[in-house]
C-alpha positions in Angstrom: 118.4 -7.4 -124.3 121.5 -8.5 -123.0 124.2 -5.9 -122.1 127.9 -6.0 -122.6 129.8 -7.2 -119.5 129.9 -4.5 -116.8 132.5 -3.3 -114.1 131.3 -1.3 -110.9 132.7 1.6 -109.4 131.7 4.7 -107.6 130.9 8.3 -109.6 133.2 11.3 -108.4 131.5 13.3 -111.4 130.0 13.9 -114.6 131.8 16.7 -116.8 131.5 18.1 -120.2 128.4 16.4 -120.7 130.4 13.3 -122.9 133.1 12.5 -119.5 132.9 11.3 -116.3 135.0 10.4 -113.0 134.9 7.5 -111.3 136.7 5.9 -108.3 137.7 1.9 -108.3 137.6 -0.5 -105.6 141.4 -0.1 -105.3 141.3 3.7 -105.1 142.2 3.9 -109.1 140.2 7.1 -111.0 139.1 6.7 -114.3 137.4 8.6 -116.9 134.8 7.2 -118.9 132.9 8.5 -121.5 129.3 9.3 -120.9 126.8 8.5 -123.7 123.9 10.5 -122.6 124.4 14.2 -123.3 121.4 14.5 -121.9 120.4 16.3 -118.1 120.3 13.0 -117.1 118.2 14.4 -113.7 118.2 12.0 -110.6 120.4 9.4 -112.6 124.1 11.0 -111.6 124.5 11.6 -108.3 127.6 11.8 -107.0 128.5 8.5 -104.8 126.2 6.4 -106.9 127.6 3.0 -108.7 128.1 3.3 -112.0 127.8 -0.2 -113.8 130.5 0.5 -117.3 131.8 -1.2 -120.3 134.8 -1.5 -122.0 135.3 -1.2 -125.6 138.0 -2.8 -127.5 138.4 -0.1 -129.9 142.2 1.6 -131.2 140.2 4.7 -132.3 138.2 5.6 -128.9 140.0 8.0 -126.8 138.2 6.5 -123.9 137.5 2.9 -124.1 135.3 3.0 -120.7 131.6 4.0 -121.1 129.2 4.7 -118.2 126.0 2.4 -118.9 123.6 2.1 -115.8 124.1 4.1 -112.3 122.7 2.3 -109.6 120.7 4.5 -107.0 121.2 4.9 -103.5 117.3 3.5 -103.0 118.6 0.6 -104.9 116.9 1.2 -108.2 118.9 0.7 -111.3 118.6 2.8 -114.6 120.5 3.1 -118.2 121.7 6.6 -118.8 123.0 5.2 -122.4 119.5 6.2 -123.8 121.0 4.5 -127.2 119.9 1.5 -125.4 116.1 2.4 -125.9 116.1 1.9 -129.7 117.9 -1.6 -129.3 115.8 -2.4 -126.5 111.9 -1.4 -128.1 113.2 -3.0 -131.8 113.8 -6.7 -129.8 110.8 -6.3 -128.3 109.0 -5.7 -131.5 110.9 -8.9 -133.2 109.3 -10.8 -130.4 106.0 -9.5 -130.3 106.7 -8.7 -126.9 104.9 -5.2 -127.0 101.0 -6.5 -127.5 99.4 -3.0 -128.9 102.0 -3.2 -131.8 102.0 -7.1 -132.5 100.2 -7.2 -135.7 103.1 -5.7 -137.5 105.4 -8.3 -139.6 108.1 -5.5 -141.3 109.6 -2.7 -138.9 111.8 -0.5 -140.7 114.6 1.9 -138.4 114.9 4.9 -138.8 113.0 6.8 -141.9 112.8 9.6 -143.6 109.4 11.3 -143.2 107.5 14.5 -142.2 107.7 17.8 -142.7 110.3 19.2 -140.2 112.9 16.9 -142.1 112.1 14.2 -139.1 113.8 10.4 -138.9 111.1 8.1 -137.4 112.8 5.8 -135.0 110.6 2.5 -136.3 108.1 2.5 -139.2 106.0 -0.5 -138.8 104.2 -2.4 -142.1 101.7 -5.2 -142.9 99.3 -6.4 -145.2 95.9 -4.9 -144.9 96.8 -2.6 -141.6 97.8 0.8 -142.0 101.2 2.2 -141.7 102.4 2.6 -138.1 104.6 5.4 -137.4 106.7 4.2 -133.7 108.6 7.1 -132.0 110.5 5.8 -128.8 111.6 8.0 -126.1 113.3 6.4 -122.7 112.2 7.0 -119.1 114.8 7.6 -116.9 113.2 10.1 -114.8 111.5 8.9 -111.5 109.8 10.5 -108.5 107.4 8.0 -106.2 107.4 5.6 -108.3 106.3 8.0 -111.1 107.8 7.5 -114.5 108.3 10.4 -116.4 109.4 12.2 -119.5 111.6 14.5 -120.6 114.1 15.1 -117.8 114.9 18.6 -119.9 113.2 20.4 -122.3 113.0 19.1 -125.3 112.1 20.4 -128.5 113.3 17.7 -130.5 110.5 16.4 -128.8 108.2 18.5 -129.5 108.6 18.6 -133.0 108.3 14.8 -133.0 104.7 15.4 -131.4 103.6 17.7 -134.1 105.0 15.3 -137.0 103.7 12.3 -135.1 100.4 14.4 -135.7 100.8 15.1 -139.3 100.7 11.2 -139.7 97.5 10.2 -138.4 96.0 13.5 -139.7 96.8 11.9 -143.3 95.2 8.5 -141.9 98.4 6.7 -140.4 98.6 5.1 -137.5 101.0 7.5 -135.0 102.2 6.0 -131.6 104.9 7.6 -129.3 106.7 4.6 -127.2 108.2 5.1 -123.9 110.7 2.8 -123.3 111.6 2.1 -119.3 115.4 2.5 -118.9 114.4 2.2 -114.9 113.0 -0.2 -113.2 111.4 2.0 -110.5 108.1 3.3 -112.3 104.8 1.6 -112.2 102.5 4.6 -114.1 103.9 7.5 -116.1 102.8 11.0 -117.0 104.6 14.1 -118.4 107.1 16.2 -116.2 105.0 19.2 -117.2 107.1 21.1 -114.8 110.0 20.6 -116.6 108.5 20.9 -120.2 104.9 22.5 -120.3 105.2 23.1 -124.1 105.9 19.0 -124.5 103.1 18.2 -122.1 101.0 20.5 -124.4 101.2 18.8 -127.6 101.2 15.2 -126.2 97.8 16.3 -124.7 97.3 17.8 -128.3 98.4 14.3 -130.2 95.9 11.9 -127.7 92.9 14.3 -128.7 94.0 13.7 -132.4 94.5 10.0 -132.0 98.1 9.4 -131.5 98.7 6.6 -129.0 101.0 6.4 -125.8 102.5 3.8 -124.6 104.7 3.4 -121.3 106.5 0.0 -120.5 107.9 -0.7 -117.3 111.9 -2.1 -117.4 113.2 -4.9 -115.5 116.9 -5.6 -115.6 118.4 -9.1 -115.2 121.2 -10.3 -113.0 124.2 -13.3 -112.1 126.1 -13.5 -109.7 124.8 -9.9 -108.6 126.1 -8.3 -112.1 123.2 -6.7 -114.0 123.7 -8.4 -117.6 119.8 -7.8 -119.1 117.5 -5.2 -119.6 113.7 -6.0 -120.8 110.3 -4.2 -121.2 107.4 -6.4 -119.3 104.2 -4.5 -119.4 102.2 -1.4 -120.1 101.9 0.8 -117.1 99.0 3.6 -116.7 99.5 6.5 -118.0 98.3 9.2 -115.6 98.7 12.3 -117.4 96.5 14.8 -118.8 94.6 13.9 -122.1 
C-alpha cells in the first residue's frame, strides 16, 4: 500500500484524543489532527518523529494528519488504524494473504449479526462457504511481541461473540490482525490489558474461528517511508 507523501517532525503532544503538537525542523509548532482515538500505548511518546500528511481540503480545520511515529528503538508504526482496512483489502486483491486466497468476491463492510455488527470484509466463492474477515491492527509491541488491544475493547469483544455466531451457523469466521508495526515476529493477546477480550478469542479458537497475525514491513526512498505491506503469518502464542 503506498502512503501519501510524508513530512517529519518531532511530537510535543497528543491532546483531545483527535489533536496533536508537533515541533518542525525550523522551530515552527503545528497542530495536526490525530486519526486514532484510540490509547494508542507505546506509539506517542513524547520526542518521537511523527511522519504526517497534508490534505488539500477547504473544509478540514486541520489539513495536517499524524500517520506513523517513528520509535526511539527505530521501529516505525501507523497510528492511523484506518490504514488497516485499506491495507488487508489489497492484500486480499492480490492473494497476498495465503489462508484466505481461494476467495474471488470480497465485499466491505456488511451488515450482519445479531449485535447490529458491520463485518469489515465478507469473502464469497463458488462452492466454498461464506467467509466472514474481521481485521483489527497491531500497534502494540513489547520484545518483539505483537499484541492486541492496546485498551479495552468491547467493540471487540462483541465482534468475538458475532464472529462466533457465524461459524456456529456453518460459516467460515476469521479475525485478521493486520501489522501496522514492523517490530513483531509472534503475537498473542494483551490479556493484561483486556482479560474479557483474551477470554472470548480463547472461546472463538475452541469453536473454530481462525486467527491470523501478519507481520508489516514499510517501504522507503530517499529515507521517506512511502509503503506499508503485510509479508507473512507470524505464530500466534496465545492461549487457545
Amino acid at each position: 500500500m503506498q502512503l501519501p507523501p510524508l513530512q517529519s517532525a518531532t511530537l510535543i503532544r497528543r491532546y483531545k484524543r483527535f489533536l496533536a503538537d508537533i515541533q518542525l525542523d525550523n522551530g515552527e509548532i503545528l497542530t495536526i489532527h490525530c486519526a486514532n482515538t484510540g490509547a494508542m500505548t507505546g506509539c506517542g511518546e513524547a520526542g518521537d518523529i511523527v511522519w504526517y500528511s497534508h490534505s488539500d481540503s477547504q473544509t478540514r480545520k486541520y489539513p495536517h494528519s499524524w500517520e506513523l511515529t517513528e520509535l526511539k528503538n527505530g521501529n516505525i508504526v501507523c497510528i492511523n488504524t484506518h490504514r488497516s482496512n485499506q491495507l488487508t483489502l489489497e492484500a486480499l486483491q492480490h492473494k497476498q494473504i495465503k489462508e484466505l486466497a481461494m476467495y474471488e468476491q470480497i465485499l466491505p463492510e456488511v451488515k450482519y449479526g445479531e449485535e447490529n455488527s458491520r463485518i469489515d470484509f465478507l469473502l464469497k466463492a463458488e462452492g466454498l462457504p461464506d467467509c466472514y474477515l474481521e481485521v483489527k491492527s497491531v500497534t502494540l509491541v513489547k520484545n518483539t511481541i505483537g499484541m492486541f488491544p492496546d485498551a479495552v475493547t468491547t467493540r471487540g469483544q462483541k465482534h468475538l461473540r458475532e464472529l462466533i455466531t457465524m461459524k456456529k451457523q456453518g460459516h467460515r469466521a476469521v479475525v485478521f490482525f493486520a501489522g501496522l508495526h514492523n517490530g513483531f515476529d509472534c503475537f498473542k493477546v494483551a490479556e493484561y490489558i483486556d482479560p474479557e477480550y483474551d477470554k472470548l478469542l480463547q472461546e472463538a479458537m475452541r469453536e473454530g474461528v481462525e486467527v491470523y497475525a501478519y507481520a508489516g514491513q514499510f517501504g522507503f526512498y530517499d529515507k521517506k517511508p512511502t509503503a506499508l505491506s503485510l509479508t507473512h503469518c507470524v505464530p500466534y502464542i496465545g492461549k487457545k
